[in-house]
PDB file of N, CA, C and O in Angstrom:
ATOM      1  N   UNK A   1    -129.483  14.746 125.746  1.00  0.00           N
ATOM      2  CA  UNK A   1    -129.411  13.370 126.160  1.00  0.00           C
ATOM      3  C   UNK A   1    -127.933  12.973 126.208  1.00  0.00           C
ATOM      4  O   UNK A   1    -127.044  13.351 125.445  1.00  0.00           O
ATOM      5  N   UNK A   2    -127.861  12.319 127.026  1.00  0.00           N
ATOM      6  CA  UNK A   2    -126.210  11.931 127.254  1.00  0.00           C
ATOM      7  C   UNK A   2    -126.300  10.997 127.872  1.00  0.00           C
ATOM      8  O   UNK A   2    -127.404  10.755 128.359  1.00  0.00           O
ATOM      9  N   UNK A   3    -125.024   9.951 128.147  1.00  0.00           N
ATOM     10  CA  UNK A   3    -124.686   8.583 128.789  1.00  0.00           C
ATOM     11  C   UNK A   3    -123.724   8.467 129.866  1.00  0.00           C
ATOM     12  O   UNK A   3    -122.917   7.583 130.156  1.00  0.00           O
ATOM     13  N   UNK A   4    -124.063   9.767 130.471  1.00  0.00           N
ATOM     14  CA  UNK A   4    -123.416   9.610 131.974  1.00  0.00           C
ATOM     15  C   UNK A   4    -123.700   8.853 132.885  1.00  0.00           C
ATOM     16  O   UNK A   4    -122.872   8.267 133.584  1.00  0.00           O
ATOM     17  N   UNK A   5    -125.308   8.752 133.016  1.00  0.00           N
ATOM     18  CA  UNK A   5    -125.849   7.841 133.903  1.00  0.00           C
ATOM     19  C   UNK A   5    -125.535   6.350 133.144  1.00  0.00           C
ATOM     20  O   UNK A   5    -124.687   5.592 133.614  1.00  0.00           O
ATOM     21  N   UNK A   6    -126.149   6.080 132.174  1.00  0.00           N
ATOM     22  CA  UNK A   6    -125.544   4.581 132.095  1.00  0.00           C
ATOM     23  C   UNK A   6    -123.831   4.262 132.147  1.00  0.00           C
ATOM     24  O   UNK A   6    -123.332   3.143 132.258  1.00  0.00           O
ATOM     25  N   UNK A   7    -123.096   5.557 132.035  1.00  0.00           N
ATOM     26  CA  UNK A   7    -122.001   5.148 132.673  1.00  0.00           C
ATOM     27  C   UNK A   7    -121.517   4.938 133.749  1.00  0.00           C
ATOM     28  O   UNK A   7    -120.529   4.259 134.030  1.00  0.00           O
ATOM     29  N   UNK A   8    -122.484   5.758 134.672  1.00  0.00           N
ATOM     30  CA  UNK A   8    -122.161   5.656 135.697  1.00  0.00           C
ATOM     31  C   UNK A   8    -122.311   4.650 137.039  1.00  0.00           C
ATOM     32  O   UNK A   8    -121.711   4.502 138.103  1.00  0.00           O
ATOM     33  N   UNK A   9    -123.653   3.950 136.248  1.00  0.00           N
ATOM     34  CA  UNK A   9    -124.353   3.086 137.187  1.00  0.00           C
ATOM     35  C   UNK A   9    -124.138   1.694 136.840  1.00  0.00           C
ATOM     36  O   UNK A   9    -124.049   0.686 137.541  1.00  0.00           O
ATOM     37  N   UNK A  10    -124.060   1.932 135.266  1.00  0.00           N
ATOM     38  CA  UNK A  10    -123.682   0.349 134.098  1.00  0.00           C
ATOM     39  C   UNK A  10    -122.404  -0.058 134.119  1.00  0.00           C
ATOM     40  O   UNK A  10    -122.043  -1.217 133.915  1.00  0.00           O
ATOM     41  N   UNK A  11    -121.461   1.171 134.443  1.00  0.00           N
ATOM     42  CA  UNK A  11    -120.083   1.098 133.858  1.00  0.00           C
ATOM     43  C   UNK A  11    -119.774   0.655 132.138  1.00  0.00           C
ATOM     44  O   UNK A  11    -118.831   0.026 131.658  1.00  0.00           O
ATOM     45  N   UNK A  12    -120.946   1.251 131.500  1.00  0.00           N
ATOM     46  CA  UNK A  12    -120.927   1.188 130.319  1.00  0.00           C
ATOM     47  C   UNK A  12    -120.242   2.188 129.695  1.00  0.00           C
ATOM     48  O   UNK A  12    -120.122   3.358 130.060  1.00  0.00           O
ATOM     49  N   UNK A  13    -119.748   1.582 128.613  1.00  0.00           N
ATOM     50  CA  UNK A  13    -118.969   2.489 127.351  1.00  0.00           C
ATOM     51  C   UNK A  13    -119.127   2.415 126.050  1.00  0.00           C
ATOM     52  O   UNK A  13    -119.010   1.356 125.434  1.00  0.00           O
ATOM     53  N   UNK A  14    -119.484   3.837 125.362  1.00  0.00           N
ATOM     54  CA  UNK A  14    -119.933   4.091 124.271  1.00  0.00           C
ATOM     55  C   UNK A  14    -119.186   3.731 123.409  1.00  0.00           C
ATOM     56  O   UNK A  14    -117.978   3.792 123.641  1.00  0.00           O
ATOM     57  N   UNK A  15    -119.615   3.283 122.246  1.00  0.00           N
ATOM     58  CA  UNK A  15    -118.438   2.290 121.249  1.00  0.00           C
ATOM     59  C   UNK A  15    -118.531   3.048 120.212  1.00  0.00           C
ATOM     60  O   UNK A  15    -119.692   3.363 119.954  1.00  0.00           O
ATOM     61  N   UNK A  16    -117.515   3.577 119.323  1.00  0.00           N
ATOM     62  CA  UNK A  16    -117.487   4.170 118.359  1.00  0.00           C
ATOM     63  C   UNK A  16    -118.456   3.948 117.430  1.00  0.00           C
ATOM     64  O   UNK A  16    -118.627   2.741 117.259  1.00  0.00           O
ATOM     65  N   UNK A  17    -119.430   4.906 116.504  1.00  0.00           N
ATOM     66  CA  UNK A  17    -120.463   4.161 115.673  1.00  0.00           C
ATOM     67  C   UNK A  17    -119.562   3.388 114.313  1.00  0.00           C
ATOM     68  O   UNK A  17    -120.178   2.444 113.817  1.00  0.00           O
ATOM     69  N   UNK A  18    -118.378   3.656 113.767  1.00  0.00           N
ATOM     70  CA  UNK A  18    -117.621   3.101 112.954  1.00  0.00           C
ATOM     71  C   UNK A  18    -117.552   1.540 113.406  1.00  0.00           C
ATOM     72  O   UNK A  18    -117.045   0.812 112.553  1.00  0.00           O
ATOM     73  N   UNK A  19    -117.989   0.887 114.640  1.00  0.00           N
ATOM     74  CA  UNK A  19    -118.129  -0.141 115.373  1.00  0.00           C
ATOM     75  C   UNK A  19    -119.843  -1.053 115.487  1.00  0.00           C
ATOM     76  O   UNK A  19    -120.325  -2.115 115.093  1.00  0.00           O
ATOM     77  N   UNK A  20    -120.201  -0.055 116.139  1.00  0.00           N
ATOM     78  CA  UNK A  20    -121.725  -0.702 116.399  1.00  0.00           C
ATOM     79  C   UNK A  20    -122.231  -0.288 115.343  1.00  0.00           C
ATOM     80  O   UNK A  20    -123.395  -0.685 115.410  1.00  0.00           O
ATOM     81  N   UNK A  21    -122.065   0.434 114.104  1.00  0.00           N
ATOM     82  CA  UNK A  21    -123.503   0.316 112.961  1.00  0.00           C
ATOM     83  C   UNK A  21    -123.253  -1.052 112.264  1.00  0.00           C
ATOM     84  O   UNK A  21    -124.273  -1.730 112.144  1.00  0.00           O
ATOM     85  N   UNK A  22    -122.332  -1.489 111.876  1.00  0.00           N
ATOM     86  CA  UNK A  22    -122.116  -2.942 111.553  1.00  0.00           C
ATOM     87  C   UNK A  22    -122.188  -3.938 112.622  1.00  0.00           C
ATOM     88  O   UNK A  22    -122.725  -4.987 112.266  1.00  0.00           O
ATOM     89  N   UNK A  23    -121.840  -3.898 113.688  1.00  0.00           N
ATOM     90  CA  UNK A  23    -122.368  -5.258 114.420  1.00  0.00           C
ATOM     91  C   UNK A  23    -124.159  -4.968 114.541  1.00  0.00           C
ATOM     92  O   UNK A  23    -124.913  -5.902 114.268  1.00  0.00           O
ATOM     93  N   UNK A  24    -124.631  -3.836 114.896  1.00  0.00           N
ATOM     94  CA  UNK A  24    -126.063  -3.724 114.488  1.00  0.00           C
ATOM     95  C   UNK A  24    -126.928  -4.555 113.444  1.00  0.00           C
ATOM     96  O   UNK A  24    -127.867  -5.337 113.591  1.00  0.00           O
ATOM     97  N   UNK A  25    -126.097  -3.978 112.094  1.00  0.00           N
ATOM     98  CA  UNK A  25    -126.633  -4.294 111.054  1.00  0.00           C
ATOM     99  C   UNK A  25    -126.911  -6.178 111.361  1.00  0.00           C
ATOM    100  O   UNK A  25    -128.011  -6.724 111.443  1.00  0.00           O
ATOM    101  N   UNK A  26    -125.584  -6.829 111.477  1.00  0.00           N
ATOM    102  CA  UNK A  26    -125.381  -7.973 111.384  1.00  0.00           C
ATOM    103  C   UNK A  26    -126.189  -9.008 112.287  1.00  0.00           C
ATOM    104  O   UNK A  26    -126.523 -10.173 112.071  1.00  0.00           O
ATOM    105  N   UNK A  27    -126.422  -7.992 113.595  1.00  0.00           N
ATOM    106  CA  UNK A  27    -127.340  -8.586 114.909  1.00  0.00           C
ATOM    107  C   UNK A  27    -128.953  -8.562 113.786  1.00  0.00           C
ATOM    108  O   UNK A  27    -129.488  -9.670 113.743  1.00  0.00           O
ATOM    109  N   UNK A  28    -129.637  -7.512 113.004  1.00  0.00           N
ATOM    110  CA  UNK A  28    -130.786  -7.552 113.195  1.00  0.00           C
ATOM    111  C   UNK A  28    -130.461  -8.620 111.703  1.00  0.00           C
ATOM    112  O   UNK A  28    -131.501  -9.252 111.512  1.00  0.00           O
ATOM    113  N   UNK A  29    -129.539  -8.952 110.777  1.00  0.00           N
ATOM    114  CA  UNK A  29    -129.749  -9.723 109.716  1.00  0.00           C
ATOM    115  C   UNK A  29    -129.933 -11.028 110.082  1.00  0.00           C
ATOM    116  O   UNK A  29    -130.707 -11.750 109.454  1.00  0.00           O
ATOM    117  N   UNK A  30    -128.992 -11.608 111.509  1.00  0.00           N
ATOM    118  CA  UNK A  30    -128.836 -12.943 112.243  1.00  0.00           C
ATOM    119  C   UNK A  30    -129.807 -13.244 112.809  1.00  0.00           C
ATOM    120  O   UNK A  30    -129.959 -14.448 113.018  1.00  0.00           O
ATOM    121  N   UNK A  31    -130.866 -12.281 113.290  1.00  0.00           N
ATOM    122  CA  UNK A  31    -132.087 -12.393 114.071  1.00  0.00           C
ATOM    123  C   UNK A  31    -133.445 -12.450 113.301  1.00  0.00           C
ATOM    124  O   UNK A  31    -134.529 -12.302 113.865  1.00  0.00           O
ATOM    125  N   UNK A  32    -133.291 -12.679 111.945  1.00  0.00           N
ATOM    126  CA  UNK A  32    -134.199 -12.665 110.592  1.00  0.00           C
ATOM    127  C   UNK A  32    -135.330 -11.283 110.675  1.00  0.00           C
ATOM    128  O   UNK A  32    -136.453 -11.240 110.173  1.00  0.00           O
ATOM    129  N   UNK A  33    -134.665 -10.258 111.435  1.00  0.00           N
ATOM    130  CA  UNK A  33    -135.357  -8.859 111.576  1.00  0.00           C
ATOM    131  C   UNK A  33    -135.307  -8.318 109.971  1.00  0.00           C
ATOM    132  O   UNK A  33    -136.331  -7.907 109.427  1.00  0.00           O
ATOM    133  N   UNK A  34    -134.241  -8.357 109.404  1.00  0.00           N
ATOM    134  CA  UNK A  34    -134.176  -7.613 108.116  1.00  0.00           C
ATOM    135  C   UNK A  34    -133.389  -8.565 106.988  1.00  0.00           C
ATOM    136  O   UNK A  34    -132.659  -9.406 107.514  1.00  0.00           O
ATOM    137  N   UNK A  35    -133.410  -8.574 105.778  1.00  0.00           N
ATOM    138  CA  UNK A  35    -133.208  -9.249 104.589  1.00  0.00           C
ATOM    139  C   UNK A  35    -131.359  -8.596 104.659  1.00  0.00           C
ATOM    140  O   UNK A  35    -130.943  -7.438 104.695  1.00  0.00           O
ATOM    141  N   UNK A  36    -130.646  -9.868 104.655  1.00  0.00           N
ATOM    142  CA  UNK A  36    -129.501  -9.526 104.010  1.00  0.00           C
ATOM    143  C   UNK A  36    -129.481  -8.455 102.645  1.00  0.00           C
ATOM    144  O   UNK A  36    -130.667  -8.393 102.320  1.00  0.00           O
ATOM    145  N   UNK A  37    -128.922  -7.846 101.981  1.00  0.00           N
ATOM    146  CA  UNK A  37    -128.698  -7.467 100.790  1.00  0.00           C
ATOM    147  C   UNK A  37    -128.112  -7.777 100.271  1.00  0.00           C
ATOM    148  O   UNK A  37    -127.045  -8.223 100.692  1.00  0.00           O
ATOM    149  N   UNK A  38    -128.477  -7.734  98.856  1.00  0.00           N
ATOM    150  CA  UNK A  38    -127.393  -8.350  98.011  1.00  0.00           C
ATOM    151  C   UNK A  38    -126.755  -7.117  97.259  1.00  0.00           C
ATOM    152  O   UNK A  38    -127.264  -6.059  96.890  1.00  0.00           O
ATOM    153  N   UNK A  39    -125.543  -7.580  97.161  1.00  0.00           N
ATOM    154  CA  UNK A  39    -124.521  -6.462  95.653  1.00  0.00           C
ATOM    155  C   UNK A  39    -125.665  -5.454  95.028  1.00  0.00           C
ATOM    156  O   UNK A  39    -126.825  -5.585  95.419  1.00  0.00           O
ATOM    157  N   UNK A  40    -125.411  -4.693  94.290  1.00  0.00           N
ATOM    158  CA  UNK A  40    -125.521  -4.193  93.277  1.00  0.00           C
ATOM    159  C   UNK A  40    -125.369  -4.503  92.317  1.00  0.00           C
ATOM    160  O   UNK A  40    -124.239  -4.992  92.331  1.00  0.00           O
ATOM    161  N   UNK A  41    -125.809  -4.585  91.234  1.00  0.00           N
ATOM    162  CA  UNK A  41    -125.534  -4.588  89.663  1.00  0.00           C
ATOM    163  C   UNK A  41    -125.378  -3.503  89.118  1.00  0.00           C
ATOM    164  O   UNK A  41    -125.917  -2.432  89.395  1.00  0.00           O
ATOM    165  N   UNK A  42    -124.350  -3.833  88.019  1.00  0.00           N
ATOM    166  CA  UNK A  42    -124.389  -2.849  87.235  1.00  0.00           C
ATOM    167  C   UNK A  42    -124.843  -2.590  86.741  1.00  0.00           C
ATOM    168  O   UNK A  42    -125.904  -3.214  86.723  1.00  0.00           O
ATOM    169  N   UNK A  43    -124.732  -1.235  85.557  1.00  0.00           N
ATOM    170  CA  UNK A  43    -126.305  -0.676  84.454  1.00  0.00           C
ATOM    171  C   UNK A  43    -125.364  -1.497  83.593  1.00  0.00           C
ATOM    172  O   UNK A  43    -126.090  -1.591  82.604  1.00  0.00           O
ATOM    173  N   UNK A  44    -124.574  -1.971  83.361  1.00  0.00           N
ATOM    174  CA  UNK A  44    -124.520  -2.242  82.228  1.00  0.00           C
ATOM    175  C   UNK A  44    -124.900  -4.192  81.951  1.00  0.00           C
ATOM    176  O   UNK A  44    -125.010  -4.931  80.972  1.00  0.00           O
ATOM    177  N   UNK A  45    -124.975  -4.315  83.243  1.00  0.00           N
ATOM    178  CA  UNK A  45    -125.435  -6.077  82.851  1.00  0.00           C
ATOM    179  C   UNK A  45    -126.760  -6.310  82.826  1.00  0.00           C
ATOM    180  O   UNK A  45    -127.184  -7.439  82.577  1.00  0.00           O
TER     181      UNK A  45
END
């Protein structure tokens, strides 16, 4: 599978995933698809 054709026809360009896994994340948290998360705690509190 590859993105020649949507490049070619879309003039689309593949965005580094260091890029789109966080605007992802943030699109499906803004769209009430998935629960923000919260922190972690520590073991010790």
């Amino acid at each position: 599978m590859n993105s020649d054709k949507a490049a070619r026809e879309l003039n689309w360009t593949m965005r580094p995933v260091e890029d789109s896994l966080p605007d992802t994340a943030e699109s499906l948290i803004a769209f009430g698809l998935v629960a923000a998360s919260r922190p972690a705690r520590s073991a010790a509190a």
